[in-house]
C-alpha positions in Angstrom: 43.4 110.8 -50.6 41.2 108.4 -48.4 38.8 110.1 -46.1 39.8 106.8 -43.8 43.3 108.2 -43.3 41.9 111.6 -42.1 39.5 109.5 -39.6 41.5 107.5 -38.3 44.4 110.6 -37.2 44.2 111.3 -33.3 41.7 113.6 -32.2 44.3 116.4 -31.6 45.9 116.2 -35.5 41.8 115.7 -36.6 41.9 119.4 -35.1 44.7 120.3 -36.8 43.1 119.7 -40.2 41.1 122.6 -39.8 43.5 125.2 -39.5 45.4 127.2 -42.6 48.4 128.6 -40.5 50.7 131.7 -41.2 54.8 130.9 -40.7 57.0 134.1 -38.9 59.6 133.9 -41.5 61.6 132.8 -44.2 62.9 129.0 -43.4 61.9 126.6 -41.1 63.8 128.1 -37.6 63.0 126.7 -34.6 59.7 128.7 -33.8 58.4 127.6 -37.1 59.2 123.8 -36.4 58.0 123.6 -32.7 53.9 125.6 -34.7 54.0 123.3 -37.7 54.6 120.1 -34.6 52.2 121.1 -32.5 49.6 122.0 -34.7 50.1 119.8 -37.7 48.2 122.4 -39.6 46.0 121.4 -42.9 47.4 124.3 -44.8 50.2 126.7 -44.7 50.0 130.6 -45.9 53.2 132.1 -46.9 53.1 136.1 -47.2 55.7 139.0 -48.0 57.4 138.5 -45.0 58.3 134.7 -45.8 59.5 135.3 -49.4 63.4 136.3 -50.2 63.8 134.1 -53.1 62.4 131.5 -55.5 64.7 128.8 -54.0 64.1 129.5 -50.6 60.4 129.6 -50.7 60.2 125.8 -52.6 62.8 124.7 -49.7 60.4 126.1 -47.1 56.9 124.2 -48.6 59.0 121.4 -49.4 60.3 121.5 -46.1 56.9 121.9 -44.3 55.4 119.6 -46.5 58.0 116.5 -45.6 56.9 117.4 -41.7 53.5 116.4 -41.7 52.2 113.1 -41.8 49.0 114.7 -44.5 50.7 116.8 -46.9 49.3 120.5 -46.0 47.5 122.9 -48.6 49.9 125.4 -49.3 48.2 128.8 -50.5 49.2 132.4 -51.1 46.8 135.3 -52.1 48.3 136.4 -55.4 45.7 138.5 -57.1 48.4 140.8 -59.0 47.6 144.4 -58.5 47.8 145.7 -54.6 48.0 142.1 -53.6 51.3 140.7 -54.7 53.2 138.9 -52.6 55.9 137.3 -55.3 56.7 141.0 -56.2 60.3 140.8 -54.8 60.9 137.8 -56.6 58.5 137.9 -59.8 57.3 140.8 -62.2 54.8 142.4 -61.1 51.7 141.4 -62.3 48.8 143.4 -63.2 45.8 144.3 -61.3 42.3 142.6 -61.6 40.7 146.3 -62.4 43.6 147.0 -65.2 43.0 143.1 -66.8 39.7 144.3 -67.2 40.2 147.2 -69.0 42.1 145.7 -71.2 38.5 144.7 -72.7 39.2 140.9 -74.8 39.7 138.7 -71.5 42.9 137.2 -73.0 44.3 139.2 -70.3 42.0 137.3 -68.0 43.0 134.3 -69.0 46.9 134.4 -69.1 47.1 136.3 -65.7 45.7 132.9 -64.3 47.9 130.5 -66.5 51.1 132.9 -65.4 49.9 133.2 -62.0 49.2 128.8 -61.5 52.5 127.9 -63.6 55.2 130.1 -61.2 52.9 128.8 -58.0 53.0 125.2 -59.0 56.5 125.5 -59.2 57.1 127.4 -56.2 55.4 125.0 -54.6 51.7 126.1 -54.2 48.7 124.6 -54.6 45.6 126.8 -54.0 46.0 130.9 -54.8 43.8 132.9 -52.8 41.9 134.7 -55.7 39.6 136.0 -57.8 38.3 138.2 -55.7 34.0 138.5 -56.7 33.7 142.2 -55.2 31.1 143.9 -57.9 32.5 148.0 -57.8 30.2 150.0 -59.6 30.7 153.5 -59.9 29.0 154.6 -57.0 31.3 151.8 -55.0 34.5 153.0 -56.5 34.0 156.1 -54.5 34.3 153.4 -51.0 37.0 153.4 -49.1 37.1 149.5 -48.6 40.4 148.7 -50.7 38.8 146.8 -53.1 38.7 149.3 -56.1 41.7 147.9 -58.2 40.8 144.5 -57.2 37.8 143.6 -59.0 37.4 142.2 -62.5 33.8 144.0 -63.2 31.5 146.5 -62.5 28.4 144.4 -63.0 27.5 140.6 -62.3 28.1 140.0 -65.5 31.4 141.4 -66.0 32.9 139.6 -62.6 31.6 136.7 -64.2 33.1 136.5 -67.1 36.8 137.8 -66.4 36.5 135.3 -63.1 35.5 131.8 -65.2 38.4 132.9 -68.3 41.0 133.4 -64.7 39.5 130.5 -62.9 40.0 128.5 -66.4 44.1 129.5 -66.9 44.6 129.0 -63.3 43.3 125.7 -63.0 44.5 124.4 -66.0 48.0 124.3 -64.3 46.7 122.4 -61.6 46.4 125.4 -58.8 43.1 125.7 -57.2 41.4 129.2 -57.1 38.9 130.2 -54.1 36.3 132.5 -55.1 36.3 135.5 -52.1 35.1 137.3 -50.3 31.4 135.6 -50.2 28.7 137.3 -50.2 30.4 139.9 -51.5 31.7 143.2 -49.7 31.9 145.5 -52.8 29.4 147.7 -51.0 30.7 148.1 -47.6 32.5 151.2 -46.7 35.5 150.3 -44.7 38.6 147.8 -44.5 37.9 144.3 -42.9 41.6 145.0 -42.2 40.3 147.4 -39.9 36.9 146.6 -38.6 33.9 145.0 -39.8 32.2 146.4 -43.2 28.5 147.3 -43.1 27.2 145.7 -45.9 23.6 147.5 -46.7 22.0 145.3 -49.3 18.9 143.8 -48.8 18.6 140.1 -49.7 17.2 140.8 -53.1 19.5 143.2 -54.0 22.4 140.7 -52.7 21.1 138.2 -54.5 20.5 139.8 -57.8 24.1 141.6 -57.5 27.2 140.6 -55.8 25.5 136.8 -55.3 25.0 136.5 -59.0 28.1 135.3 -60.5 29.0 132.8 -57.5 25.7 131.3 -58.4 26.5 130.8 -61.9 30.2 129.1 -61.1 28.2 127.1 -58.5 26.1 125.5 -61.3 28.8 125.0 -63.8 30.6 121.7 -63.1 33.0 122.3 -65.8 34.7 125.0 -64.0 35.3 122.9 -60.4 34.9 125.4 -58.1 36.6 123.8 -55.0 37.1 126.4 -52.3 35.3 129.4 -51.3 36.3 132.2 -48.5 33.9 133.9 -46.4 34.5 137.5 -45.8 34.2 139.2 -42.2 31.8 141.5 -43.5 28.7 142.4 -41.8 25.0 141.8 -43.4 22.4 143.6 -41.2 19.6 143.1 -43.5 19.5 139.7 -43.8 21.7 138.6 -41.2 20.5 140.3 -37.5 19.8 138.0 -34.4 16.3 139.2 -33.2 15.6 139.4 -29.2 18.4 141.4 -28.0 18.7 145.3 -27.9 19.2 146.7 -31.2 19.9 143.0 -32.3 23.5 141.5 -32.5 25.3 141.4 -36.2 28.1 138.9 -36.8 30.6 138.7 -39.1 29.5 136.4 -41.9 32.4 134.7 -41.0 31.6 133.0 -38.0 27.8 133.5 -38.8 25.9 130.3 -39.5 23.3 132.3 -41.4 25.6 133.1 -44.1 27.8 129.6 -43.9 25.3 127.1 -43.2 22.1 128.5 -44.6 22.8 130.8 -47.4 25.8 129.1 -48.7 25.7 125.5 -47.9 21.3 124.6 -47.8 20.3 128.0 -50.0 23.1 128.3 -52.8 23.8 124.3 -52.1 27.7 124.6 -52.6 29.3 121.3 -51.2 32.7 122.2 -51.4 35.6 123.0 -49.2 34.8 126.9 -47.2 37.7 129.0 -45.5 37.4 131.8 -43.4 38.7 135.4 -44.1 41.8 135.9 -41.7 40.6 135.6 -38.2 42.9 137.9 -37.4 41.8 140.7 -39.0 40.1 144.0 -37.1 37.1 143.2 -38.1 37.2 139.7 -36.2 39.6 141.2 -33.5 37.5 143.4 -33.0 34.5 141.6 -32.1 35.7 138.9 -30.1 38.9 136.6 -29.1 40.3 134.3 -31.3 39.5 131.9 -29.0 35.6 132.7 -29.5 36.3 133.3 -33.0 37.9 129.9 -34.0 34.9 128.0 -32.4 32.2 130.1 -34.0 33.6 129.8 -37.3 33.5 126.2 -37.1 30.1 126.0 -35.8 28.8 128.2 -38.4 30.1 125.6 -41.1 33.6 126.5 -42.1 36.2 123.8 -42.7 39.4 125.8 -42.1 40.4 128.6 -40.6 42.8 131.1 -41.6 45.5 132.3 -38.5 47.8 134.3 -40.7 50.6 135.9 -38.6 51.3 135.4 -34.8 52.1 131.8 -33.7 50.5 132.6 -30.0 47.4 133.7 -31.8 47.3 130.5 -33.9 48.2 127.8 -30.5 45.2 130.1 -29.0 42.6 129.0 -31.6 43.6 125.6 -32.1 43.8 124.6 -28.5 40.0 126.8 -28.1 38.7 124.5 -30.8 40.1 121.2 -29.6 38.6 121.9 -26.3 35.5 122.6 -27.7 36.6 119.1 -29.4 36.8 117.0 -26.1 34.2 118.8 -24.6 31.5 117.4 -27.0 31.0 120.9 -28.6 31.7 119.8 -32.0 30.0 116.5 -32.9 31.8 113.9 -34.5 29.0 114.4 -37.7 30.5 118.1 -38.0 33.5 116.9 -37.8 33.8 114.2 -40.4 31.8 116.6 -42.4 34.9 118.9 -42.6 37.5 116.0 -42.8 35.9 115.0 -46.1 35.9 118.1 -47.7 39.6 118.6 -46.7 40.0 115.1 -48.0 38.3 116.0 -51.0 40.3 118.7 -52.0 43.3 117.4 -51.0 42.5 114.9 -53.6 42.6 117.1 -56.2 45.9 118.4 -55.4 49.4 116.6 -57.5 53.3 117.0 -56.1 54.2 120.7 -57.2 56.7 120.9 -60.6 59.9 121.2 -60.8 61.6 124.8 -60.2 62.7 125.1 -63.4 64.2 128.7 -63.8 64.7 128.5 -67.5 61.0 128.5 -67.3 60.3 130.8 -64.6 62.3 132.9 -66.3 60.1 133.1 -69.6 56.8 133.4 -67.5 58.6 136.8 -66.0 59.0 137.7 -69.7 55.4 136.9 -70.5 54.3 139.0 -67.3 56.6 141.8 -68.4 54.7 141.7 -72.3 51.2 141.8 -70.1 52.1 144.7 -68.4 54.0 146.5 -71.4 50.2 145.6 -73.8 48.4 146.9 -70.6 50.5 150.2 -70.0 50.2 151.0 -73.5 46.6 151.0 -73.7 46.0 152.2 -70.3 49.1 154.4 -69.2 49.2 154.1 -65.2 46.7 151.2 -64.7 48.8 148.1 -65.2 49.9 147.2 -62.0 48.9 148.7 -58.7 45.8 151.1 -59.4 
């Protein structure tokens, strides 16, 4: 898609562009109409909550799509496992932890061709996963929900079940994103529920839970196009010096991690998203409002509002202020407009719904979980 036609939108839809925006239900009511007009959001999100049936959820992207004058990213975080959002109208698909233990990363591999084929046809484009968390024994032991949804308990093994996923997923023409950079295997708590203390030093960061988004960075083959950054919280490398006790950000809206580490250090030139900024560890911490602008700042291109419509009109009239204020330059944000263009790019019309074919994909999932349970009795979906 021409980076000209993102440049030349009014200020107020250029804003738009940078926001990934939740929808309150299952079709396209009034309250979902009067968000998706006054935002005109770069992506949508569906969740649980906007899924009753295969049908229904292509009529709401389609839907959503045909109102916006620049087609939106449409994303979902489908991971399989504890994070499942198709499960009331799909199989349920197995967990990263269980795919693993099935030990010949076919697994790998046909969870992300599964996974990209019913999401194309749905009518996705980017799925929300792998997640890179590295759970070693000692991590398993954290209570940070992540234990069953990891691929590896070393660098190594997160990088090789993540490029065989990444590989089946984008084969069928749905973009992965690589979460939740730098990695919050090793904090103890939820960044559901408040920000995760993440006590690595930046050696030890580097040489661990870095590792494997390093290697996917320097492989062109694979195309990694989008990256999320976590909310987690990096007081080792990541303190602002000069005030009592010093003041730790969330990576999210920290230009340390964004702009320094991930963008000058690691050198990643592709399209960044923020963890939900609606999250307790964000909520937490400050407004949305002050959230929203400090992500962008920090070097994110879109933000993630996942739930409440109020919430969502709060950040995107806080950053469009910011906007016509003279807060954000114009150089910041063309930067973002091209890597929304960029990825946008990349993206074809969904498939058809074909439910002769949907319908053999459940099949397939059902054999994966059946070749999983027998191997593994108990780990082949939700542990």
């Amino acid at each position: 898609m021409p980076f000209d036609k993102f440049y030349s939108l009014p200020l107020e839809q250029q804003i738009g562009q940078f926001f990934f925006v939740g929808l309150p239900g299952t079709e396209l009511d009034q309250e979902a109409r009067a968000l998706i007009e006054e935002i005109k959001p770069g992506g949508i999100i569906l969740f649980g909550r906007n899924i009753e049936t295969a049908e229904q959820v292509r009529r709401l992207l389609d839907g959503a799509r045909a109102m916006l004058p620049i087609a939106p990213l449409c994303g979902i975080d489908q991971e399989g496992g504890l994070v499942d959002r198709l499960r009331e109208i799909f199989p349920a698909m197995p967990s990263a932890r269980a795919i693993r233990q099935h030990g010949d990363l076919s697994g790998a591999r046909s969870l992300g061709r599964i996974t990209g084929q019913v999401l194309r046809m749905l009518g996705f484009d980017i799925n929300f996963a792998p997640v890179m968390s590295i759970i070693t024994q000692e991590r398993s032991q954290l209570t940070n929900g992540l234990y069953s949804r990891s691929f590896g308990r070393s660098p190594g093994e997160v990088l090789g079940y993540t490029t065989v996923y990444m590989r089946g997923l984008q084969a069928t023409g749905c973009l992965g994103c690589l979460k939740h950079f730098p990695g919050i295997g090793a904090g103890a708590v939820d960044s559901h529920i408040e920000m995760p203390m993440v006590p690595l030093s930046r050696d030890d960061l580097l040489s661990q839970d870095l590792a494997p988004y390093i290697e996917l960075f320097q492989r062109a083959d694979d195309r990694v196009r989008v990256v999320m950054v976590s909310h987690g919280g990096f007081p080792n490398i990541d303190i602002k010096k000069g005030t009592t006790g010093g003041l730790l950000e969330p990576a999210s809206i920290s230009p340390t991690i964004v702009s320094n580490l991930l963008r000058q250090e690691l050198g990643y030139k592709h399209l960044v998203v923020t963890d939900d900024l609606e999250m307790g560890a964000i909520a937490k911490h400050c407004e949305i409002e002050d959230a929203a602008v400090r992500a962008f700042l920090a070097g994110e291109d879109m933000l993630l509002i996942c739930a409440t419509p109020a919430t969502i009109r709060r950040g995107y009239h806080a950053l469009l202020e910011a906007a016509r204020a003279g807060a954000l330059s114009q150089r910041r944000i063309q930067a973002s407009l091209k890597r929304i263009a960029a990825t946008k790019a990349l993206v074809k019309p969904p498939t058809p719904l074909d439910m002769d074919k949907y319908n053999r994909l459940s099949n397939e999932i059902r054999e994966l979980n059946e070749t999983l349970e027998y191997r593994y009795p108990g780990e082949s979906n939700v542990q």
